[in-house]
PLY file of the C-alpha trace (Angstrom):
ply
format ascii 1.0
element vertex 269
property float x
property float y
property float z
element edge 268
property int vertex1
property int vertex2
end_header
8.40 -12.70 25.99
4.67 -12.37 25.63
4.04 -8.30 24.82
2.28 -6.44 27.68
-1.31 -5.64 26.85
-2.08 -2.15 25.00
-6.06 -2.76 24.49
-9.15 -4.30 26.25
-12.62 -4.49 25.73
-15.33 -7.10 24.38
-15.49 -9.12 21.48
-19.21 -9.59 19.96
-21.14 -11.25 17.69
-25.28 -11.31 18.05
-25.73 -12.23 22.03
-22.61 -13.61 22.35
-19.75 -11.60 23.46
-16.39 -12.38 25.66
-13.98 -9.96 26.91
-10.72 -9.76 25.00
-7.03 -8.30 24.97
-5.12 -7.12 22.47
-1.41 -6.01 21.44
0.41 -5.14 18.24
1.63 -8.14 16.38
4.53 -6.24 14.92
7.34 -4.26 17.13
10.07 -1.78 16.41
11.32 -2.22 19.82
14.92 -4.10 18.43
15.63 -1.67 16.21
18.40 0.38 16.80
17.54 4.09 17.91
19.77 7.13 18.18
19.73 10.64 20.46
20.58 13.89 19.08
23.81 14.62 20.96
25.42 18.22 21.64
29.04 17.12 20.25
30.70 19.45 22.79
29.26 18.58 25.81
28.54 15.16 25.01
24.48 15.86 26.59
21.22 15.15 25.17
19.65 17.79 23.45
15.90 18.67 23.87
13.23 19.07 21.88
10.86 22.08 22.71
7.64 23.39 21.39
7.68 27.10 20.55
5.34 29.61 18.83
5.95 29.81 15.59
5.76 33.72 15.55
7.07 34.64 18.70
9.57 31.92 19.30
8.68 31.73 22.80
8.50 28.24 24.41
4.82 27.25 25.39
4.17 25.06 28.55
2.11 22.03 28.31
-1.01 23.74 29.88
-0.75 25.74 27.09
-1.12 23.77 24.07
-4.14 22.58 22.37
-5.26 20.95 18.62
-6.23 22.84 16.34
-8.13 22.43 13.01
-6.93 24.48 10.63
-9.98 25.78 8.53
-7.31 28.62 6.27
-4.56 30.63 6.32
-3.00 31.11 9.83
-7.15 30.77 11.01
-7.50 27.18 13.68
-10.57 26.03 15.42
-9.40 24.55 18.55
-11.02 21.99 20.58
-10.00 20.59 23.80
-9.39 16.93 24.92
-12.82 16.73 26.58
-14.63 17.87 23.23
-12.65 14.93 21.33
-12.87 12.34 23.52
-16.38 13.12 23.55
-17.46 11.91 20.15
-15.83 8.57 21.09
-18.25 5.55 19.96
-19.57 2.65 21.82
-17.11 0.80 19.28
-14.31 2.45 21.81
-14.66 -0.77 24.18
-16.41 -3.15 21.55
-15.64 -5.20 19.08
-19.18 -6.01 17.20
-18.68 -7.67 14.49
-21.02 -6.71 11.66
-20.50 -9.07 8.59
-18.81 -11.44 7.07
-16.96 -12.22 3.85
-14.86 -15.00 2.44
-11.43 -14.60 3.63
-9.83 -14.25 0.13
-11.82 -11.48 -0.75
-9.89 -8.89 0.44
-7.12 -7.47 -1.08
-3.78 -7.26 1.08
-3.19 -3.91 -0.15
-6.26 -2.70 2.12
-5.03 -4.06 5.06
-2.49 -1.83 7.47
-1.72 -2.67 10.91
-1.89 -6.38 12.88
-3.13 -6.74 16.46
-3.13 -10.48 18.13
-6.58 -10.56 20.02
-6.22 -13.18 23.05
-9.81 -14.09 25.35
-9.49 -12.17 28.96
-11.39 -13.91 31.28
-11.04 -17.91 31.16
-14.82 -17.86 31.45
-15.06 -16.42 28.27
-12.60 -18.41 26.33
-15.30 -21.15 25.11
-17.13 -18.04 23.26
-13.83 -16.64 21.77
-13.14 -20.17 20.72
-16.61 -20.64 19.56
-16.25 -16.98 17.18
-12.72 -18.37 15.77
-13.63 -21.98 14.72
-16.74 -20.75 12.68
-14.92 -18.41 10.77
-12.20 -20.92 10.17
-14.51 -23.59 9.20
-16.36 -21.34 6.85
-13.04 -19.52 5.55
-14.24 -16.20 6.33
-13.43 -13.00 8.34
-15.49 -10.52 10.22
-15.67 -6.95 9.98
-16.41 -4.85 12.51
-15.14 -1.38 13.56
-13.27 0.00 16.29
-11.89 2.88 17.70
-8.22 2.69 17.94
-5.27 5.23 17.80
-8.24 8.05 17.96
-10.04 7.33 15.35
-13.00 4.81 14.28
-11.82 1.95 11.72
-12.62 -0.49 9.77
-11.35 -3.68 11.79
-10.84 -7.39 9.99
-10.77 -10.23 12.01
-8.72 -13.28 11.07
-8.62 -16.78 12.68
-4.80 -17.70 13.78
-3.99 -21.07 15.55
-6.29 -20.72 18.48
-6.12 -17.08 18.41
-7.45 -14.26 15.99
-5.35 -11.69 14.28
-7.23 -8.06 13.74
-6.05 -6.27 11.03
-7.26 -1.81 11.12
-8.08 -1.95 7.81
-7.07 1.39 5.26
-9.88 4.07 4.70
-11.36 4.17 1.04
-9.17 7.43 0.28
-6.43 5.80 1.55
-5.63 3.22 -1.43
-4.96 4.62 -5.10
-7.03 3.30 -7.97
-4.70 0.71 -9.61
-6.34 1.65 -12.87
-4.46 5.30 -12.81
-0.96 3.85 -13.12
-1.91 0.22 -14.46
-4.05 0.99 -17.62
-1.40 2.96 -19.90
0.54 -0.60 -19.71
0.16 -2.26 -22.96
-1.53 -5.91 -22.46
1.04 -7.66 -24.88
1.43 -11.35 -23.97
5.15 -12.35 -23.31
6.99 -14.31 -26.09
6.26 -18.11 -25.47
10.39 -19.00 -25.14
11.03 -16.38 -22.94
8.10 -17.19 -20.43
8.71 -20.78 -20.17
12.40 -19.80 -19.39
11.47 -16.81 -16.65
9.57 -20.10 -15.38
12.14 -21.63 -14.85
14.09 -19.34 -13.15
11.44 -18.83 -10.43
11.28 -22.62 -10.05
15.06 -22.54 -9.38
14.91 -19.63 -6.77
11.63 -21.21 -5.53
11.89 -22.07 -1.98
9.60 -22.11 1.95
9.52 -18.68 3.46
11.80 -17.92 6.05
11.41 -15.01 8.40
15.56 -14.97 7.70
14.24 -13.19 4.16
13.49 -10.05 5.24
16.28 -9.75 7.68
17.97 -6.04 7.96
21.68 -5.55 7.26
22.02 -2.06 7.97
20.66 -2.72 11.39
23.74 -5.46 11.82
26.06 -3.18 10.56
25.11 -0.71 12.53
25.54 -2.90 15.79
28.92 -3.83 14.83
30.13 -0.53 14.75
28.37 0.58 18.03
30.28 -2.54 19.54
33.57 -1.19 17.85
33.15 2.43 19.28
32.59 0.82 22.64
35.61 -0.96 22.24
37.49 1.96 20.94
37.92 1.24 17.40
36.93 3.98 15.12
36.68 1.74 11.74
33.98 1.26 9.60
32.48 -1.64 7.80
32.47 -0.60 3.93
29.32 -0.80 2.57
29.10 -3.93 -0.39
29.15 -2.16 -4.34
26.16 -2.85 -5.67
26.78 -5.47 -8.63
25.99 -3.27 -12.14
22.87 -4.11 -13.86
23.11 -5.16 -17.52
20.74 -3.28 -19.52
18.91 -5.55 -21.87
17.56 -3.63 -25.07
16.24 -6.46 -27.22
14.32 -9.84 -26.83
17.92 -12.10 -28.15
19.71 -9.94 -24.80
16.63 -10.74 -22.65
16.58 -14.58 -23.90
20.48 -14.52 -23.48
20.31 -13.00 -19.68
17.54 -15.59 -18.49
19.92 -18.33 -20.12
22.26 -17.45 -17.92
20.83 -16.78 -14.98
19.11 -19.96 -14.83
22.33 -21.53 -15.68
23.98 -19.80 -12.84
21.07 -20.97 -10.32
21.71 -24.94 -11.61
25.85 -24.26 -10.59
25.35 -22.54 -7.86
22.71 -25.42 -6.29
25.33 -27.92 -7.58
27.99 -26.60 -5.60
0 1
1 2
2 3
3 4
4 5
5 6
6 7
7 8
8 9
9 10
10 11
11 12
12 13
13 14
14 15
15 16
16 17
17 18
18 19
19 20
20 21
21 22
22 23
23 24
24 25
25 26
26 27
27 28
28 29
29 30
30 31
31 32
32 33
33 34
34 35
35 36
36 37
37 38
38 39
39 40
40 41
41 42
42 43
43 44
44 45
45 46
46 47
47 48
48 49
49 50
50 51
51 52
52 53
53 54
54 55
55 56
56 57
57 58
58 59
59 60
60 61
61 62
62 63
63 64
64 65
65 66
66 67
67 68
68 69
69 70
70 71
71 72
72 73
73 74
74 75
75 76
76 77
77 78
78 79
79 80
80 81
81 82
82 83
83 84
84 85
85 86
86 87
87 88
88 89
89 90
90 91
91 92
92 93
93 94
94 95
95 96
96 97
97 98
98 99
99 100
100 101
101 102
102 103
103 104
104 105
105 106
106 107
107 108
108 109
109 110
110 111
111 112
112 113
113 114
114 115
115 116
116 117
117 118
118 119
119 120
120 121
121 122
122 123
123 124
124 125
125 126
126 127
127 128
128 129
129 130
130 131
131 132
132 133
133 134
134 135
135 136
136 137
137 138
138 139
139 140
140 141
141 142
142 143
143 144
144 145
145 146
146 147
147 148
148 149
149 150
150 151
151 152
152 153
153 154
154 155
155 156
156 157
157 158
158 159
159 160
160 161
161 162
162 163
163 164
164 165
165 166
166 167
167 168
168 169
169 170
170 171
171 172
172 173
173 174
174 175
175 176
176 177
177 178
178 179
179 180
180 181
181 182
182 183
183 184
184 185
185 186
186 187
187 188
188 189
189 190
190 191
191 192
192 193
193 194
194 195
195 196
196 197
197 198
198 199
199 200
200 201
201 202
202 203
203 204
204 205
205 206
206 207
207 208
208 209
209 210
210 211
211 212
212 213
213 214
214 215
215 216
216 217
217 218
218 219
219 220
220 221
221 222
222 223
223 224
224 225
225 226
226 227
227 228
228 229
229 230
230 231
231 232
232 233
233 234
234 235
235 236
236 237
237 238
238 239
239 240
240 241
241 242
242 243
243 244
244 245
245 246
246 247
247 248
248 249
249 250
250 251
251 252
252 253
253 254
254 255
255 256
256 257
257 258
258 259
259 260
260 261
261 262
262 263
263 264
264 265
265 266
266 267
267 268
């Protein structure tokens, strides 16, 4: 079931521009969610703001961001006075540049929109925008105002649609360099490369959403069915198999043996 729309405005590049929609790509809406319950009663129990000095609950009407600027010192500012530095990039998606589509790391990107045209009128010019940047394997880059704040926005041809990706800030992502660079550069022992080689070629197969499937979440299900049901037991969770510590390069060589060996059998059966 198609999501219902959370964003609309105008995509633009130069002159040309077409009105757009767009929703999340990803949902938590399947996961399963829990209530804080008051075991006695069996009621929901409430969540409140209160002062943090005088314990006292404060009404909606009454509360307001703040900026804190030191110790127990705020500067607040009301909705007005932030909505009011909201950009013309609130509404439009302009897109500034381009660059090739491999050139940006995946460790920069953070959340996925699907961007859909609006107006049949204005489909030709959102199809027009998608086929160039698939035919030249680029993306654009624009920026946008979403979840209140101005980001960097990448846009990324999909079938006949385009996936936006809000991209991370620059003090967002960790210079690799800080954990990376104490690792010493030693290349692996010939024998035991070609034989981890091997092993991924074994285990080597198409993705398949399936992959990153969530136990806990089924488990969980089965025992909400069970409790509805009546039945108070509970699935035991699987041990964890131990992991064999490997000290030298002849335990290493050894494990890979194996493992590879129990790849082929298992396939075989």
């Amino acid at each position: 079931m198609a999501q219902r729309t959370f964003w609309k405005g105008y995509l633009k590049l130069s002159l040309v521009t077409c009105p757009v929609a767009m929703m999340p790509a990803t949902t938590e809406s399947a996961k399963i969610r829990f209530h804080t319950i008051n075991r006695a009663t069996g009621n929901r129990i409430m969540s409140r703001y209160v002062d943090s000095v005088t314990h006292k609950v404060v009404d909606d009407d009454e509360q307001v961001k703040g900026y804190e600027t030191g110790e127990g010192e705020y500067v607040m500012l009301e909705e007005d006075e932030i909505a009011s530095v909201a950009l013309e990039s609130t509404r439009t998606i302009d897109i500034e540049q381009f660059v090739p589509r491999d050139s940006i790391e995946w460790l920069w990107y953070d959340k996925p929109h699907y961007l859909v045209p609006d107006d049949p009128v204005g489909e030709e010019a959102f199809s027009v925008i998608r086929s160039a940047m698939e035919s030249t394997q680029t993306v654009g880059i624009a920026r946008l105002v979403l979840y209140r704040r101005e980001r960097a926005v990448m846009l990324v041809p999909r079938d006949q649609g385009i996936t936006l990706w809000t991209l991370r800030y620059g003090d967002e992502v960790r210079d690799p360099d800080d954990y990376f660079d104490a690792i010493k550069p030693e290349k692996p022992e010939a024998k035991l490369l070609s034989l981890a080689l091997s092993l991924i070629k074994e285990r080597t197969e198409r993705w398949d959403q399936k992959m990153v499937s969530d136990p806990v979440q089924d488990n969980l299900r089965k025992i909400i069915a069970a409790r509805k049901k009546g039945a108070r037991k509970t699935p035991k969770a699987k041990a964890a198999e131990p992991v064999e510590q490997a000290g030298n390069v002849v335990n290493i060589m050894d494990a890979l043996k194996r493992s590879i060996a129990a790849e082929q059998k298992g396939k075989g059966r």
